[in-house]
C-alpha positions as CSV (number, residue, x, y, z in Angstrom):
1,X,10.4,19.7,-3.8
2,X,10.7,18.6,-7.5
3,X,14.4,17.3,-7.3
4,X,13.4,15.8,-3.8
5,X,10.6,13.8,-5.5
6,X,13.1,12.8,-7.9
7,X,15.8,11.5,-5.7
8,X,13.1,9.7,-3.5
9,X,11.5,8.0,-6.4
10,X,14.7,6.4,-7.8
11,X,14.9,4.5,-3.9
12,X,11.4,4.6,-3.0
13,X,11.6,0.5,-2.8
14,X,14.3,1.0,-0.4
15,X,11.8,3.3,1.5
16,X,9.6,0.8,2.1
17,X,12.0,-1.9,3.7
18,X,13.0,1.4,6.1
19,X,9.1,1.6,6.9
20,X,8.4,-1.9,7.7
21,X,11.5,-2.6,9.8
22,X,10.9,0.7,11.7
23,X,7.2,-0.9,12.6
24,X,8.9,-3.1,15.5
25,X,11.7,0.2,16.9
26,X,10.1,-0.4,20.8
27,X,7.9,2.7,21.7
28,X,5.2,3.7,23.8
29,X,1.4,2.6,22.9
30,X,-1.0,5.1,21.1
31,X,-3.8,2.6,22.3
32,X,-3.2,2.0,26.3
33,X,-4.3,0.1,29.0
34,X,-4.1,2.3,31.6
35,X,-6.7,4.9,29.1
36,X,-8.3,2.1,27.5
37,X,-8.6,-1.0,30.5
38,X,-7.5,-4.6,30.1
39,X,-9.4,-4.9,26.2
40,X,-7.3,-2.0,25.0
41,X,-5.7,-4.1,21.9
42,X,-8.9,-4.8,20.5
43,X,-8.6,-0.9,19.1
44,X,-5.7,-1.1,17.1
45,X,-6.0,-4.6,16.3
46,X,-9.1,-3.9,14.5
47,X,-9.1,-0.2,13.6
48,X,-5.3,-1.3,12.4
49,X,-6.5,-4.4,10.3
50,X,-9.6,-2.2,9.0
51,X,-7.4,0.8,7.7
52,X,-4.6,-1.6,6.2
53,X,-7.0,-4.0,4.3
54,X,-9.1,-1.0,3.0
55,X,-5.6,0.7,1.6
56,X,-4.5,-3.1,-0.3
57,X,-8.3,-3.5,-1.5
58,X,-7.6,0.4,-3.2
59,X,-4.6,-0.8,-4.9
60,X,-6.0,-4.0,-5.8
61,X,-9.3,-1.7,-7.6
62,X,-6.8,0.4,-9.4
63,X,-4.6,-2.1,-10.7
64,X,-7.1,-4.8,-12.0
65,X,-9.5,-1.8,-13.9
66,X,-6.9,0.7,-15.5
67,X,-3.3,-0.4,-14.9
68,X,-0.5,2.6,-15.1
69,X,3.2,1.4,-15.8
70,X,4.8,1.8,-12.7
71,X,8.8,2.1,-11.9
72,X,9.3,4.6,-14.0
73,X,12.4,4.5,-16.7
74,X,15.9,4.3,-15.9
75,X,15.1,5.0,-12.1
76,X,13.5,8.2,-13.0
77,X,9.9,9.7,-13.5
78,X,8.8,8.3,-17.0
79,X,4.8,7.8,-18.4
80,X,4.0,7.1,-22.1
81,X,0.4,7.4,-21.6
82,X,-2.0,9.8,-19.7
83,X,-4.4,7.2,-17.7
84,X,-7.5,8.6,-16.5
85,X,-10.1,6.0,-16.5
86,X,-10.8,3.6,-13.5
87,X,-10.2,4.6,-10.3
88,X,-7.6,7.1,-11.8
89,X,-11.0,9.1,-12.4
90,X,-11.9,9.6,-9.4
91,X,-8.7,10.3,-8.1
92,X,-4.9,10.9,-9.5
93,X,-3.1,8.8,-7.0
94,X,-4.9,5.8,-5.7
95,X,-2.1,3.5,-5.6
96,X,-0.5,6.1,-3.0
97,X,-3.9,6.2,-1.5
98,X,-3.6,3.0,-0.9
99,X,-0.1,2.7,0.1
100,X,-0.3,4.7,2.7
101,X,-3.3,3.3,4.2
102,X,-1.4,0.1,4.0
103,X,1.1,1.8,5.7
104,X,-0.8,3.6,8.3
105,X,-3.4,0.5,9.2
106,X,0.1,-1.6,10.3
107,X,1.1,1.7,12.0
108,X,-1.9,1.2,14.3
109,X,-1.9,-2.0,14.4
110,X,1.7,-2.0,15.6
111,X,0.2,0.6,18.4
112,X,3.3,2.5,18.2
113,X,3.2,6.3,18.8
114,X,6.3,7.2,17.4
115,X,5.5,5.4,14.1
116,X,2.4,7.6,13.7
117,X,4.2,10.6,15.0
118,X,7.5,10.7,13.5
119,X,7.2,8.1,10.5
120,X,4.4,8.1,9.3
121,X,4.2,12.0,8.6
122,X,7.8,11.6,7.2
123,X,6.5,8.7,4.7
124,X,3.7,11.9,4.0
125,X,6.5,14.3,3.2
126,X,8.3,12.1,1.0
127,X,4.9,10.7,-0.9
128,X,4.3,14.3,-1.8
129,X,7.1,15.3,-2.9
130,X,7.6,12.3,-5.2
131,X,3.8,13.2,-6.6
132,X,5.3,16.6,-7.2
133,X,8.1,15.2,-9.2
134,X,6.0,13.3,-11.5
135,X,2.8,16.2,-11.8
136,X,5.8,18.1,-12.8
137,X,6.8,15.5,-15.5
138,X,3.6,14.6,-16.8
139,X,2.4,18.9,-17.4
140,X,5.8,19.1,-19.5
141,X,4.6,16.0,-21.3
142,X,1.2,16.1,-21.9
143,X,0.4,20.0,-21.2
144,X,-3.3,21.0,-21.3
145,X,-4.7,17.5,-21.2
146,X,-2.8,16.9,-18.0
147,X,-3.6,20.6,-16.6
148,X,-7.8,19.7,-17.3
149,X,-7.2,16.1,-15.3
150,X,-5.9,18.0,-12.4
151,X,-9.0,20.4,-12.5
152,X,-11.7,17.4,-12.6
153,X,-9.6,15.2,-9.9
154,X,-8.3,15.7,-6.8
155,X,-4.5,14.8,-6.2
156,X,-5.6,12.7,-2.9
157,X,-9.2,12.0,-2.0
158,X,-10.8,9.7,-4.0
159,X,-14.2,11.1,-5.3
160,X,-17.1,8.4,-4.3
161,X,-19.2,10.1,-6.9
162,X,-20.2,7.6,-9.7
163,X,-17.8,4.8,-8.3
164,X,-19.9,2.4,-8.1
165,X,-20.6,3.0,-11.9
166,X,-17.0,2.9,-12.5
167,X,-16.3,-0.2,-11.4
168,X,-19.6,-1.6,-12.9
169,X,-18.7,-0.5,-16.3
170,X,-15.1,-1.7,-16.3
171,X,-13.8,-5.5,-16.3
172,X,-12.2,-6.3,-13.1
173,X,-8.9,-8.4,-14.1
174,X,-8.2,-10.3,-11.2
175,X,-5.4,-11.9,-12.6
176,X,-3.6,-8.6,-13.4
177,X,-4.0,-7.6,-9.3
178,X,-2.3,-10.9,-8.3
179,X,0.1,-10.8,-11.3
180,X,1.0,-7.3,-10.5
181,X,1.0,-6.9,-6.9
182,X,1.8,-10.3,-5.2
183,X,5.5,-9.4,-4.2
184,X,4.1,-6.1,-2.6
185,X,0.6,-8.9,-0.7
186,X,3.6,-11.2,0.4
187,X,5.8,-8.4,2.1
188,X,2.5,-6.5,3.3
189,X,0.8,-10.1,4.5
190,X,4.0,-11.2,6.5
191,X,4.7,-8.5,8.1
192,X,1.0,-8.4,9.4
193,X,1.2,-11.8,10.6
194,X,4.5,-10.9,12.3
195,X,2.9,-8.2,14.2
196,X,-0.4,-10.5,15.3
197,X,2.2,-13.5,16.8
198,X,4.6,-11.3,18.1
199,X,3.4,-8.4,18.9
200,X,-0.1,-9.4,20.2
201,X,0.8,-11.4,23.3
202,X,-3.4,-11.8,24.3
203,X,-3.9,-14.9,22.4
204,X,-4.1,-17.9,24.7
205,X,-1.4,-20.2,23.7
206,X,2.1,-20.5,24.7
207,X,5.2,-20.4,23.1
208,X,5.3,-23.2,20.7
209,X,2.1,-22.8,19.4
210,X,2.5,-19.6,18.9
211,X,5.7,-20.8,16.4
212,X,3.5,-23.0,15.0
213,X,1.2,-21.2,13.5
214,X,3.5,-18.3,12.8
215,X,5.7,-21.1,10.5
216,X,2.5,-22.7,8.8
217,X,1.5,-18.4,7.9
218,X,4.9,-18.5,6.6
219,X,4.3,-21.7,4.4
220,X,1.0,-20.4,3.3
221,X,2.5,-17.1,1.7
222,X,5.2,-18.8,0.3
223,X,3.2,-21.6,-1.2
224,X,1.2,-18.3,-2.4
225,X,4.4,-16.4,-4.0
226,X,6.0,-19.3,-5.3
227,X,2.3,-19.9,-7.6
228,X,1.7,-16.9,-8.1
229,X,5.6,-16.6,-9.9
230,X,5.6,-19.3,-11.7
231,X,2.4,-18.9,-13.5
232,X,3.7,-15.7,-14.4
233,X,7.1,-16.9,-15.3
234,X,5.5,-19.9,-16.9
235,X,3.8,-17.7,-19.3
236,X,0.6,-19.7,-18.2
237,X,-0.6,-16.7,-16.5
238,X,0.7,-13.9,-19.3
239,X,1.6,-10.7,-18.5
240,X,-1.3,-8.6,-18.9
């Protein structure tokens, strides 16, 4: 499982164009009419938007408290520090929490069954064995202090216990969420909005409307990527 951690983590940003595009593969519903009657979207639509939001907002927590260098070094597993303060306290992978809430929200939002039956559980496989890579990684490096982390925190669930305290007695860089995670908001945003026009044929307007609003969505999150760069770039929003 180690060495197929390894080889997924060196293209695990490839993974992720895989997942999205497979979102829109045509498939039968998890969420029906014929089970659920003519309001049967409202399900996924919200339980979908709910689970995705909740999985950014987890990411967003972790990065703007304790941020972790992410990427790695040279394409491989690589950490130069052992964090475990912030939401890294309560659990040892919140930003995979998160991803794959991110990942499983748009699933249901998507209301497709083979996404939550054949993808989603293969995204599982693949998450795990990348956390096994680096666990392996980070006991060779840092030894006891890593072995007492993984006794105290769980490798998944994230302890509620004290959270609130947590965030309380940490400051909350906002700038270093946006900063850090803007290129993965735009993808994420997009190809939610993608779903809702496209996907969700309920809404009560017809076809050029429709590509109206999908093209000023469009505008927005690129107005949003392109500030978000350049005050970055610029240096007037510094790395942090």
């Amino acid at each position: 499982m180690v060495q197929i951690g390894n080889f997924f983590f060196k293209y695990r940003n490839f993974l992720f164009i895989f997942l999205y595009l497979a979102l829109f593969i045509p498939f039968a519903p998890v969420f029906s009419e014929a089970a659920l009657g003519p309001d049967y979207y409202r399900y996924p639509l919200l339980i979908g938007l709910l689970v995705t939001i909740l999985g950014q907002l987890i990411r967003g927590a972790t990065i703007a408290l304790a941020y972790i260098v992410r990427g790695g070094k040279d394409k491989k597993v690589y950490a130069n520090t052992l964090v475990t303060n912030g939401i890294f306290a309560h659990c040892r992978n919140p930003l995979y929490v998160g991803n794959i809430l991110m990942l499983v929200g748009v699933g249901i939002l998507v209301n497709s069954m083979l996404y939550m039956l054949v993808f989603i559980p293969l995204f599982l496989f693949i998450y795990q064995a990348i956390v096994l890579a680096e666990e392996h990684f980070l006991r060779n490096k840092f030894g006891s202090d890593f072995d007492a982390y993984t006794k105290r925190v769980h490798r998944w669930l994230i302890n509620p216990i004290g959270l609130g305290k947590t965030i309380s007695g940490m400051h909350f860089s906002w700038r270093r969420w946006l900063m850090r995670e803007y290129n993965t908001q735009v993808v994420w945003m997009l190809c939610i909005v993608v779903i809702l026009v496209f996907k969700y044929t309920h809404w009560t307007w017809d076809a050029a409307t429709r590509n109206t609003w999908f093209m000023i969505a469009v505008l927005v999150l690129a107005c949003y990527y392109g500030t978000i760069r350049y005050l970055k770039k610029s240096g007037t929003w510094p790395t942090v």
